[in-house]
N, C-alpha and C positions, 0 to 999 in steps of 0.2 A: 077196595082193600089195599090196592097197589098204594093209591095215593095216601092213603093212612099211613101205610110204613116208610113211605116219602118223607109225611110228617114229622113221624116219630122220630127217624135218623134227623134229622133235621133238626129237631128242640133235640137230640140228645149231643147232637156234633153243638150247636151253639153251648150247652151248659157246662161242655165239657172243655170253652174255649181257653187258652194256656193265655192269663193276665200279661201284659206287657214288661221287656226286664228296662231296666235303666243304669247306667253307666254310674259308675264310682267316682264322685272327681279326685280330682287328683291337688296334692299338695306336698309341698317337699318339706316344710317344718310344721305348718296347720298349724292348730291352736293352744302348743303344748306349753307357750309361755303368756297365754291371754285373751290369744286371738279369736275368741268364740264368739258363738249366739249365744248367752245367756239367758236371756227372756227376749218371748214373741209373743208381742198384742197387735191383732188385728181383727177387727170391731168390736165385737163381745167376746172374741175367744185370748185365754192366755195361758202361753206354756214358758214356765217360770225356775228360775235357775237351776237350769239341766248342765249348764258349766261345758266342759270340752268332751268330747266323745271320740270313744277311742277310734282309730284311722280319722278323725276329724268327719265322720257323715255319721249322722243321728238319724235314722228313717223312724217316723214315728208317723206311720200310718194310718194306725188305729187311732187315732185323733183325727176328728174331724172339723176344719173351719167352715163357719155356714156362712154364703154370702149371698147377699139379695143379685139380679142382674140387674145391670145398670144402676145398681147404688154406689156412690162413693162408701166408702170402706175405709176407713184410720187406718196405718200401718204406725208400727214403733217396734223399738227393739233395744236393748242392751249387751253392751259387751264387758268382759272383767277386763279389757284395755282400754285406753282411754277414747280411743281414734278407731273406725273401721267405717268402709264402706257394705253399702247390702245392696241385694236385688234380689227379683220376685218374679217366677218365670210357672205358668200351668200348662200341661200336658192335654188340650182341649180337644183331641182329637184322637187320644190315646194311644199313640203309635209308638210310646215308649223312647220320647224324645219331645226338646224343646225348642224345637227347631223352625216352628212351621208359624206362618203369620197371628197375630196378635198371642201371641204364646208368650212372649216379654212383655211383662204386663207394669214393671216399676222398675227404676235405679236409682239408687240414693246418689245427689250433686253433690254431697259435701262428708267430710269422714267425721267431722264431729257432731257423732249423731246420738250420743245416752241423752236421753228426755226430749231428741225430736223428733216432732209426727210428721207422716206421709200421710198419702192416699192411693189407693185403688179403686179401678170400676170393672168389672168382666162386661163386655158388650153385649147386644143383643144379639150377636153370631155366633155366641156361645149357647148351646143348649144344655138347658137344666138337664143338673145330674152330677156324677162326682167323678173327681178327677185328681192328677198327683198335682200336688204343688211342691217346688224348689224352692229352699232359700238362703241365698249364699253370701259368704261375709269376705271380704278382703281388706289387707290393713295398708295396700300401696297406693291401691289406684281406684278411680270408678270401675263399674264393673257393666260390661258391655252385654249383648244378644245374644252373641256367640261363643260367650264365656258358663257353660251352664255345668261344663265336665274338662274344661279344660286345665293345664296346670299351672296353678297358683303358689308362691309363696307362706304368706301366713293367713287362715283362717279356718272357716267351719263351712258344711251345710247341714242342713235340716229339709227334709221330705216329710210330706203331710200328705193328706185328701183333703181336698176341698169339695164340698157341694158347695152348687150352684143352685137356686132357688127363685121363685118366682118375683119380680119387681115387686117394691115396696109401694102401698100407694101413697105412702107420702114419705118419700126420699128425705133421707139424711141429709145436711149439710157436710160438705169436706173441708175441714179445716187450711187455710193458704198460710196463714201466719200471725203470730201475735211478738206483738214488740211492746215497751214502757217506755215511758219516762219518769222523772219522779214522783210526776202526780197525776198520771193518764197511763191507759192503757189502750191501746189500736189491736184489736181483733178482725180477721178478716176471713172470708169463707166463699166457695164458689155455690153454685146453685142454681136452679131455672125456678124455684120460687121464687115467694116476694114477702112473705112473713116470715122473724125466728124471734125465738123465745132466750133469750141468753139471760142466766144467772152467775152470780160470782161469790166470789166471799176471801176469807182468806183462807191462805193453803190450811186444807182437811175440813173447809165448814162441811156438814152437812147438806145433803141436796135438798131443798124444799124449804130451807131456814135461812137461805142467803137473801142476795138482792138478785130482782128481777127487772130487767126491762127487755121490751116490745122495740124490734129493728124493721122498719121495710127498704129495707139493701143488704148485700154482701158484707158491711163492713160495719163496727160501731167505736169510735170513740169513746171508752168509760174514764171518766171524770172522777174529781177529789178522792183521788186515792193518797194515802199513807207514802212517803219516801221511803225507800229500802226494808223495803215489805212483799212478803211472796202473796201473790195469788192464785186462786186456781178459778174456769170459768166453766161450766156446759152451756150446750150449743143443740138446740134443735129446731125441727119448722114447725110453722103453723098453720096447717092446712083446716082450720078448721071451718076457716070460708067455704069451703067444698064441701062437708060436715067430713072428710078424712083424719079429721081429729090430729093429734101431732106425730111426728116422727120419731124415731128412737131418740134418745141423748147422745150427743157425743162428748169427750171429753172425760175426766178433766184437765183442761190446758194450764201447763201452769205458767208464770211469768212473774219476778222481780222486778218490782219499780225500782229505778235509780236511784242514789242517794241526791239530795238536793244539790245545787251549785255552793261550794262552801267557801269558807272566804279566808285569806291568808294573813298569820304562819299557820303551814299544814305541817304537822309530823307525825311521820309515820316508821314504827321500828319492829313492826310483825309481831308484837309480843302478847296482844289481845285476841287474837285470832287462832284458830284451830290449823295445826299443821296439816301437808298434804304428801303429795306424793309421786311418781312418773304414770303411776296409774287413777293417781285423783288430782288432775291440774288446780292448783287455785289462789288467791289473793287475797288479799283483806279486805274487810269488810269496806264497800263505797271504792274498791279500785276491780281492777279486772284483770284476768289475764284471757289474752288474744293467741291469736295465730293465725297464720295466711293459709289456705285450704292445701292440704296434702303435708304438711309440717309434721316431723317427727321426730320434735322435741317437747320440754315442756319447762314450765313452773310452778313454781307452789313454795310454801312458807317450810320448813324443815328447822328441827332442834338438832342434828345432828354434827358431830364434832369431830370424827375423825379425819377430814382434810382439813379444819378447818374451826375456828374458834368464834362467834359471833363478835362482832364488833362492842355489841349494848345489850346488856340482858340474856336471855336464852335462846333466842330466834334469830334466825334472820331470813332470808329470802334466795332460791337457787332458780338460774332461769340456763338454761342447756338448751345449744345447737346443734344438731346432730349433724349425718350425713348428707343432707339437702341442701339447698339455696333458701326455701321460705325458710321464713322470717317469724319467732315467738316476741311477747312482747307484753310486759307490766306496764297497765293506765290506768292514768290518774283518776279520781274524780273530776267532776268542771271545776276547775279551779275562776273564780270571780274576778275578774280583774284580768285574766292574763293576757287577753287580748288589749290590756291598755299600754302592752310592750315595758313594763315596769317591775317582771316578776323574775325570780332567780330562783334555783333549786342547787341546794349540794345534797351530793350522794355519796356515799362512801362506797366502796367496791373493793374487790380481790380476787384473785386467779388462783390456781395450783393447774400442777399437771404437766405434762414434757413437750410442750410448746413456750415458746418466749410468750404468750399471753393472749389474750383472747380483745377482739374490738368489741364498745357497745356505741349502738346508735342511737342518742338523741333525740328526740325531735318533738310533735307535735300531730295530734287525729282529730278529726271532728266529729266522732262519736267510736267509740268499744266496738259499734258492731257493723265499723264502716273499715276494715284494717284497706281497704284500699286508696283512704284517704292521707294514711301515714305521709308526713312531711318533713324529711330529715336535717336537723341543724346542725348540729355536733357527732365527730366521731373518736371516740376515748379510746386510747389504748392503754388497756389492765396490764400491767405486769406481773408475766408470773413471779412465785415466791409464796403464797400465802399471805402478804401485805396490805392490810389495810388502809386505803387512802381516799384522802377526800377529793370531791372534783367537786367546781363550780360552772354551771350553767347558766346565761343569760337567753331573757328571751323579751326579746326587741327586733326590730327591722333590719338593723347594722348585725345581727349575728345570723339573718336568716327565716327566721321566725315571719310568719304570712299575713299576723295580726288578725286571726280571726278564731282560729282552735281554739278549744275550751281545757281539752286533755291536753295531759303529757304522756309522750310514750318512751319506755325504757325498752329497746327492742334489741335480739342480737342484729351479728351482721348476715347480711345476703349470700357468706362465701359457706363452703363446707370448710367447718373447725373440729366437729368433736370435743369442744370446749364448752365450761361454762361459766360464767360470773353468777361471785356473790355479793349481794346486795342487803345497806343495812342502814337504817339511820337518813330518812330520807326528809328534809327539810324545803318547802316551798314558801317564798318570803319575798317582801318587796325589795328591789335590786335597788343600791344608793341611786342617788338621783343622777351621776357623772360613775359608771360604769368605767371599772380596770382599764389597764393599755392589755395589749395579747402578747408580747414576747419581751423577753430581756436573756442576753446573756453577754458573758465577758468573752470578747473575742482574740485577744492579745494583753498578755501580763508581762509587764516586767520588772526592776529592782524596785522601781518606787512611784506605779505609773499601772495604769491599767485600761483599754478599749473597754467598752462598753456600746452593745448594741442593744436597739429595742425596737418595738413598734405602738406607736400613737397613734389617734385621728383627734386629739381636740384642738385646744388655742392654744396651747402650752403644755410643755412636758417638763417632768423635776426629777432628777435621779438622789434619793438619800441613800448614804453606805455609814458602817460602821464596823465593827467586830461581828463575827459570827454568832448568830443568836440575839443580836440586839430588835428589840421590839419599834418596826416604823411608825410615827406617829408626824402628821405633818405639818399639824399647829406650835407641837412642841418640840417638834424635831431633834428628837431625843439621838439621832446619827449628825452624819453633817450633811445638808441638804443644798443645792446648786438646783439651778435653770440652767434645764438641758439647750444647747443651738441647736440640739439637730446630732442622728444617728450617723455611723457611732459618734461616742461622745468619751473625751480622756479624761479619766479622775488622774489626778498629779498630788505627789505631795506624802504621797505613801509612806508606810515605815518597812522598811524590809523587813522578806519572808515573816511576814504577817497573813493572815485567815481576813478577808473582810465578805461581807452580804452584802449587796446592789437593791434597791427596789426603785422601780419609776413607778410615778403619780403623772395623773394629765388631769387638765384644767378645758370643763367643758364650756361651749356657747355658753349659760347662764352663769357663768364664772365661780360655778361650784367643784371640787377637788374631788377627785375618783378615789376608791381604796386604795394602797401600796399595791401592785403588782410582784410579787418574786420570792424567794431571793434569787439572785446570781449570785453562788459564791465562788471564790476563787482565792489563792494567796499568790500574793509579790514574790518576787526571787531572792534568793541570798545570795547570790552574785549576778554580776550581766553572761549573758548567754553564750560570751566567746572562753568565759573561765569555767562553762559549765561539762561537765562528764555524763555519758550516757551507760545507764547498764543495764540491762536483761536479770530481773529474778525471775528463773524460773521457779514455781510452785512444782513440788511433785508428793504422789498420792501412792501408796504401796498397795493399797486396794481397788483404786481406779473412781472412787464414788467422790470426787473432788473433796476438799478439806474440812466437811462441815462447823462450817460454822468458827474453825480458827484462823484467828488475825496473829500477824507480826506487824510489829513496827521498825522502819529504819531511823535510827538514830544516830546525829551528829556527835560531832567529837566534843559537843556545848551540853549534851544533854537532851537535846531539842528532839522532839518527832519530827521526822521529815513526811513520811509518808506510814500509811498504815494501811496494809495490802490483805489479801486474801479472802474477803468478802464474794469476792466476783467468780472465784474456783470451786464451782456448785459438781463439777463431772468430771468423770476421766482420770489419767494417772499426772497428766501435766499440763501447767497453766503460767502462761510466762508476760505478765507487766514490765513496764520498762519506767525509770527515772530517771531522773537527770539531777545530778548536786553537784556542788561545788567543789572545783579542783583542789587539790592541797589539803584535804580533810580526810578523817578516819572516820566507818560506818560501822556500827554495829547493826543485825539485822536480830529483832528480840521477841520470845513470843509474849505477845499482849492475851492471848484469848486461846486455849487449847483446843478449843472446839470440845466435839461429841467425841474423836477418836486420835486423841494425841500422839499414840505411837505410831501413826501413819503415816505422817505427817514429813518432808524435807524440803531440802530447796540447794537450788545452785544460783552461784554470780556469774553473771556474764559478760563479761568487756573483747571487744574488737572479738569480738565468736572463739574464743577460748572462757573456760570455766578459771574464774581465778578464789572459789572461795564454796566451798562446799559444805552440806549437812544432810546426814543420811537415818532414816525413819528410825527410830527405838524405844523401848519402852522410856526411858528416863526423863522424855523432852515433858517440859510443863510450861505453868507460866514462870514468865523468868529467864528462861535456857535462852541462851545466849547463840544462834542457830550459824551465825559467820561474822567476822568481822573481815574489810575488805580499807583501802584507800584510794582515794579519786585521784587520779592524776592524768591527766586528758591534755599532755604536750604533744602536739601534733607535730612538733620540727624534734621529737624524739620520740617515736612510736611504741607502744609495748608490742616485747614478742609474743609470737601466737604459736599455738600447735605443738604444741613441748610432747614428743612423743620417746618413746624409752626402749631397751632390749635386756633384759637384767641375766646377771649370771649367777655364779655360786656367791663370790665374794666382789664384783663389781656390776656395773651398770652404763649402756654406751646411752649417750642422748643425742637427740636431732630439733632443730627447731626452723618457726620460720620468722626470719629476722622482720618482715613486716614492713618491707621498704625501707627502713634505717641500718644503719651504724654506729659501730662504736664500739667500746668494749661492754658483753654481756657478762656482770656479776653472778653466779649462782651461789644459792646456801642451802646446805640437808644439814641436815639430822632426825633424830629418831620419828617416828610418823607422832602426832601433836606436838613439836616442839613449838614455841613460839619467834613468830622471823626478826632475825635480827637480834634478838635480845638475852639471848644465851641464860638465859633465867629455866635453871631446876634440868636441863639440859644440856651437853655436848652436838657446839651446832659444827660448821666445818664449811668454810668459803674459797671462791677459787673465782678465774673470767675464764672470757675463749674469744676472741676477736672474729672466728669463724661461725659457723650456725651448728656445729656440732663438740661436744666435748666428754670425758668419760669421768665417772670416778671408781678408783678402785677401795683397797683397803675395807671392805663392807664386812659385815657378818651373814653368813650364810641362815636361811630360812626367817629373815628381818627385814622388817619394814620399815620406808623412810618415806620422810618428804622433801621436797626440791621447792626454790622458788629463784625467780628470775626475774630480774631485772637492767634495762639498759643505759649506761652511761653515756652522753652525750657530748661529753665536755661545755664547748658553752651555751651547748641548745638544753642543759641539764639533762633529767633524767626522766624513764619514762614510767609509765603504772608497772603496776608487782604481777607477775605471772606467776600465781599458785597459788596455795598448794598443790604440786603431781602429785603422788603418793605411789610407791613402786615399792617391788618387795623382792628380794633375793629369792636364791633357788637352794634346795636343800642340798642339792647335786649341781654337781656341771652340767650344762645342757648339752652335752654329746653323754652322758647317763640318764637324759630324760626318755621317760616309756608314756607315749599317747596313747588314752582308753577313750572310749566312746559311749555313753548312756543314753541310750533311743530309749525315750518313754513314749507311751500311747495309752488314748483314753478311746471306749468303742464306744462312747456316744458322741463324743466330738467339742464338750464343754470343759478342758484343763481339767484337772485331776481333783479338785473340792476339797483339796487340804492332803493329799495324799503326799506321804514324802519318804525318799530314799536316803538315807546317810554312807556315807564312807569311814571310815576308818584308818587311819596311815599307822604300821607299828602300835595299835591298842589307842592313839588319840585322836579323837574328834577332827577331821579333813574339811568334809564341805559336806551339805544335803544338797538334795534336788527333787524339784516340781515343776510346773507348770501350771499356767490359769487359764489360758485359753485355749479350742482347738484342740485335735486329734492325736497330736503330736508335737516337739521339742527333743531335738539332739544337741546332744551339749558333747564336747572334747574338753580333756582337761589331761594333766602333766604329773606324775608321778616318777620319784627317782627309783633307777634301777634297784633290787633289793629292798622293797618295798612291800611291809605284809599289808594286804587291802583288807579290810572286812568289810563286806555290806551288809546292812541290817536296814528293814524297814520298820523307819520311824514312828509314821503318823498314818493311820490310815483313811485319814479323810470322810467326807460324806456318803461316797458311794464305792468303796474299796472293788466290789467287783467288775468294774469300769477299767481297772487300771494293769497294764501290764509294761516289763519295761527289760531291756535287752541289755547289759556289761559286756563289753568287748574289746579285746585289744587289737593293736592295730594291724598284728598278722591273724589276726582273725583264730587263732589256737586256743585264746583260754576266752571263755564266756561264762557270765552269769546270767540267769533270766527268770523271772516271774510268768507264767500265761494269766489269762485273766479265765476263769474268776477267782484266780488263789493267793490272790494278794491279802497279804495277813502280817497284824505287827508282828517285827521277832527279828533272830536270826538268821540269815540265806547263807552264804556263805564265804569264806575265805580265799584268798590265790595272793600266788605272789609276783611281784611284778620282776620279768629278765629279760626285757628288750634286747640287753647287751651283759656282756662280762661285766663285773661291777671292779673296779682296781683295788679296793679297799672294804669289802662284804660286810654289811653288819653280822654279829654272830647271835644263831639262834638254838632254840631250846635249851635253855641254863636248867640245871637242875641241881638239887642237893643232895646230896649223902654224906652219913655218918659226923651226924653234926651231934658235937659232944660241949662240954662244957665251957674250952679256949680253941675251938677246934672244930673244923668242916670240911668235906670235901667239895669242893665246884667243879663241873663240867657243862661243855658244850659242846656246839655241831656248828662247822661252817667257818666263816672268817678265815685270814691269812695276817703276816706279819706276828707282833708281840701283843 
């Protein structure tokens, strides 16, 4: 009886035993932008787009995979990103962990793994029965032993039960791998049999209606296949020499034959083929896109146009580097012939983006699915901008090329960019028979003469020039064409400041002529170099986003464009070029081209680092606007003065300058601010010298603006360039009546104010506003005269008004205005008047009327003194 209740407790302590728990893994983003299991096939079982699960672990228990022991077992799996690694871990001893020997049962070697198969086997040290299975996806890295719950990045797992079942008596084959060419197929399988049954067909035949053949080895060779054509195969044994009849099927495997070797001109412009995507990599049909294992970037054909406008048609092709070192990569089909070193491809290409440009490497692979054969010839650099441009590629000995590749490959580079090129219009054709020289450019210009260098390897080199845009042709030699001696090389004979184009031609061993190489273009000088003047235009920008897209031209005192700037001022508030023209000439500086935002637009001169000619941003500038006009004059044994700096008062103004290492007497001339210099036209101008570096002028009008210009007399070294226009402006008051106030604005995010603005008021008219663009804060001081009514009123309330607060103060700190944040609001704030000091002369305030009759009123006021 005892032992009975032994029993009893016994089976009821076992039935009542508490299952094993299992760990959560863990992941810090999971699968919430792709990174999942999507579908899991593993031999007859399939659990199919369950997509991402929420905290990234999917237990699905009640699902059971049956496995034979000791049979190979297919694995596969899908993710809705493109790339991920997997592994496959069982719980065989049920201790509620994966920890314990043969418990790591698979790891996927490679991330690009939607439509490839594994295999599995559970050993004979497993005993039948059922147990947890793991299965976990990551999109960095392989995925190790000891990774079953630890913390991952991006991905998913999935929990299952597996039973475990008795051996098959006639074992499955496991699949090793299957590869094409264009007209074979190589299938290959492990196994301790010695018969399989393999049928094929193409992708979706039916099973039992294809082709059959009988293998006795691991591996078959299938023959006269179709070029670029998908097939699919099954796979199983033939035990029926044993009478064990056959094994299950496995499969179906699929596999595209290659397109045939085709022969050139190839072009290719993406426009027949089906767009793809960062989530569906892909290529045109007969090409490939690759990638080095663990890469995590991609390509594919795209329509899309917002960076970016296809060169040809609606398509073109986007190939993205990301953060890594591997290397993505567009190939060719076999091209025929190219290993006879006589083949060339141009490509067209462009960038965008806030990098100066992105590199693509060239080169050559000896098959798609060998990327570690990749052999680099060329390395391009794309410029940013959005521009489309051609490049030519030779592929011969002398450029690198190994004379045996069949493909071409368009790959990025090796470094982390975060960049990508687009690719469009891609031409493979036989290269002339006497191949380009590799460089030309003009290395020294001057009045009627020009260096030219280059590089050649044949018997002979030929430089032809002409005007810019002339078409080289070297039978008819439509420029004037010369036999080079040898780099550099002088073209003579020139016409001044003219535009000319360079190209070299070389003459190979068979005494055949290469294409034109170039152009080098460059223009002659209009004087020699010692009559020439230097000057700094600055470009500047009111907004800070560079000028888009508007050019000025400078132009001579003839008409002529000298130069035509502002292309190259893509950022920022200021962008400063420099020329050089001829002494003794007047410059207009003109806008050619307003851009996208003309009002934002200015620019200053700059000689010996003083501003001698200025233009400041406004609505009115167009094409046309005439932005400065300046003269060269670059007498060195009579210097311009520099540094013209001012102290202005009610009714005069003292000045300082610095003479610049010369002498002599300094001319100056004002009058009103735009007068014209020198030429008294629509204007009262007013001239005076100083022999010293400082001089004054009185006689001014109070609260008016003037300009100054300076120039120095040399006597017989002549005279020097024009210093100006200053531009200086009187004071309303004397400046022992001037009252200093101080405007502290602040933004509490830390980004300038977004349009927010304060105005002033002096006596009822319009003073100054004030803002800020950048940053937390800007304190400005500013000068009002004594007796002075302020109003402040806010203007403009900007983007985000409650960002903004801003402090008025005087400089005994007694009368203050202020905003807090968040009650900045357009309107009224308030009035004060300004009493630094006694005023000697008061203006009078509050006038008022009464008894105003028909010839007849009375006026009063408050305040003032005198009559």
């Amino acid at each position: 009886m005892k032992k009975l209740l032994l029993l009893l407790l016994f089976v009821a302590g076992y039935g009542t035993q508490a299952q094993p728990s299992y760990c959560s893994p863990i992941y810090t983003t999971g699968c919430t932008v792709g990174d999942d299991i999507n579908s899991v096939f593993i031999g007859n079982f399939q659990d199919t787009n369950t997509g991402c699960t929420s905290g990234n672990y999917y237990v699905a228990t009640s699902d059971t995979i049956f496995i034979q022991q000791t049979a190979p077992t297919t694995v596969s799996f899908t993710s809705n990103y493109s790339t991920q690694y997997f592994a496959i871990w069982g719980d065989f001893n049920s201790d509620g962990d994966f920890d314990d020997a043969n418990e790591f049962l698979w790891t996927s070697s490679t991330n690009a793994w939607n439509g490839n198969v594994g295999s599995i086997a559970i050993p004979t040290s497993v005993s039948l029965g059922s147990y947890r299975m793991r299965i976990r996806s990551n999109y960095s890295a392989a995925i190790s032993s000891s990774e079953s719950c630890s913390s991952l990045t991006y991905g998913e797992v999935h929990d299952y039960t597996v039973t475990v079942t008795t051996p098959p008596v006639c074992p499955a084959p496991v699949l090793s791998a299957i590869t094409a060419s264009d007209t074979t197929a190589l299938i290959s399988w492990s196994s301790l049999d010695t018969t399989f049954s393999i049928e094929y067909g193409a992708a979706g035949f039916v099973a039992g209606l294809g082709t059959t053949v009988i293998v006795n080895d691991t591996f078959a060779l299938i023959g006269m296949l179709s070029p670029n054509t998908a097939y699919e195969f099954l796979l199983k044994t033939d035990c029926t020499a044993d009478t064990n009849g056959f094994s299950t099927v496995i499969g179906p495997f699929y596999t595209k034959t290659t397109c045939s070797a085709i022969v050139t001109p190839v072009f290719e412009s993406f426009e027949n083929d089906s767009t793809g995507s960062y989530l569906n990599p892909n290529a045109p049909s007969c090409w490939f896109y690759v990638e080095e294992s663990g890469a995590a970037g991609y390509g594919y054909i795209t329509n899309t146009t917002w960076s970016i406008s296809p060169y040809y048609g609606s398509k073109y092709y986007y190939l993205y580097n990301s953060f890594d070192a591997s290397q993505e990569a567009l190939i060719s089909p076999s091209i025929i012939g190219l290993d006879s070193g006589t083949k060339q491809m141009e490509i067209h290409m462009a960038s965008t983006g806030f990098s100066a440009g992105v590199d693509v490497v060239i080169g050559t692979i000896s098959s798609p699915s060998n990327f570690g054969s990749f052999t680099a010839i060329d390395t391009i650099s794309v410029p940013n901008g959005g521009n489309w441009a051609a490049y030519t590629i030779y592929f011969d000995a002398s450029t690198g090329y190994n004379m045996q590749h069949k493909h071409i490959a368009i790959a990025t580079t090796n470094s982390t960019t975060y960049t990508a090129v687009y690719i469009d219009n891609i031409t493979i054709s036989d290269a002339p028979p006497c191949l380009p020289a590799s460089a030309i450019s003009a290395t020294t210009v001057l009045v009627d003469s020009a260096q030219i260098s280059y590089s050649t390897n044949g018997i002979a080199s030929y430089l032809e020039y002409g005007p810019v845009g002339f078409v080289p042709t070297f039978q008819q030699s439509t420029g004037t064409l010369i036999t080079a001696t040898g780099s550099p090389m002088w073209l003579t004979g020139l016409d001044t400041n003219t535009s000319y184009d360079t190209y070299v031609y070389q003459m190979c061993a068979d005494s055949s002529v290469s294409p034109a190489f170039g152009p080098a273009t460059f223009k002659t000088l209009a004087c020699t170099l010692s009559n020439m003047c230097t000057f700094g235009i600055e470009l500047t920008d009111s907004y800070g986003d560079g000028w888009n897209g508007a050019e000025v031209q400078v132009i001579n005192s003839s008409g002529g464009v000298e130069f035509t700037l502002g292309a190259a001022f893509t950022s920022g508030t200021s962008y400063t070029e420099t020329i050089n023209v001829c002494t003794g000439q007047t410059f207009t500086i003109e806008v050619s081209d307003p851009g996208s935002y003309a009002s934002e637009i200015g620019l200053n001169v700059i000689s010996n680092g003083s501003t001698i000619a200025s233009y400041s941003n406004g609505p009115s500038t167009t094409t046309g606007t005439v932005m400065a006009t300046f003269a060269a004059n670059c007498n060195a044994s009579c210097p311009t003065p520099t540094n013209l700096t001012y102290t202005a008062g009610k009714n005069n103004a003292s000045f300082n300058f610095d003479q610049n290492g010369g002498s002599g007497t300094y001319v100056y001339e004002w009058g009103p601010q735009g007068f014209i210099q020198a030429t008294g036209v629509g204007v009262a101008s007013f001239m005076d010298s100083t022999t010293s570096n400082t001089f004054s002028i009185s006689g001014l009008s109070s609260a008016s603006c003037y300009d100054v210009f300076m120039i120095a007399y040399c006597g017989a070294n002549g005279t020097s360039d024009t210093l100006g226009p200053i531009t200086f402006c009187t004071n309303l008051c004397d400046t022992t009546d001037l009252c200093t106030y101080t405007m502290g604005m602040y933004d509490t995010f830390g980004d300038g104010w977004n349009g927010a603005e304060v105005s002033v008021y002096y006596n009822g008219v319009f003073g100054e506003a004030f803002t800020f663009l950048t940053g937390d804060s800007s304190i400005v001081d500013f000068q009002v005269c004594s007796g002075t009514e302020i109003t402040v009123y806010n203007s403009q309330a900007g983007s985000y008004p409650t960002e903004v607060y801003y402090s008025l103060t005087d400089a005994s700190g007694l009368q203050n205005v202020s905003v807090s944040s968040p009650n900045f609001a357009v309107g009224y704030v308030d009035t004060l008047m300004a009493n630094c000091v006694p005023v000697s002369c008061p203006m009078p305030s509050n006038v008022t009327l009464a008894n105003v009759g028909p010839s007849f009123a009375d006026v009063s006021w408050t305040g003032g003194t005198g009559s």
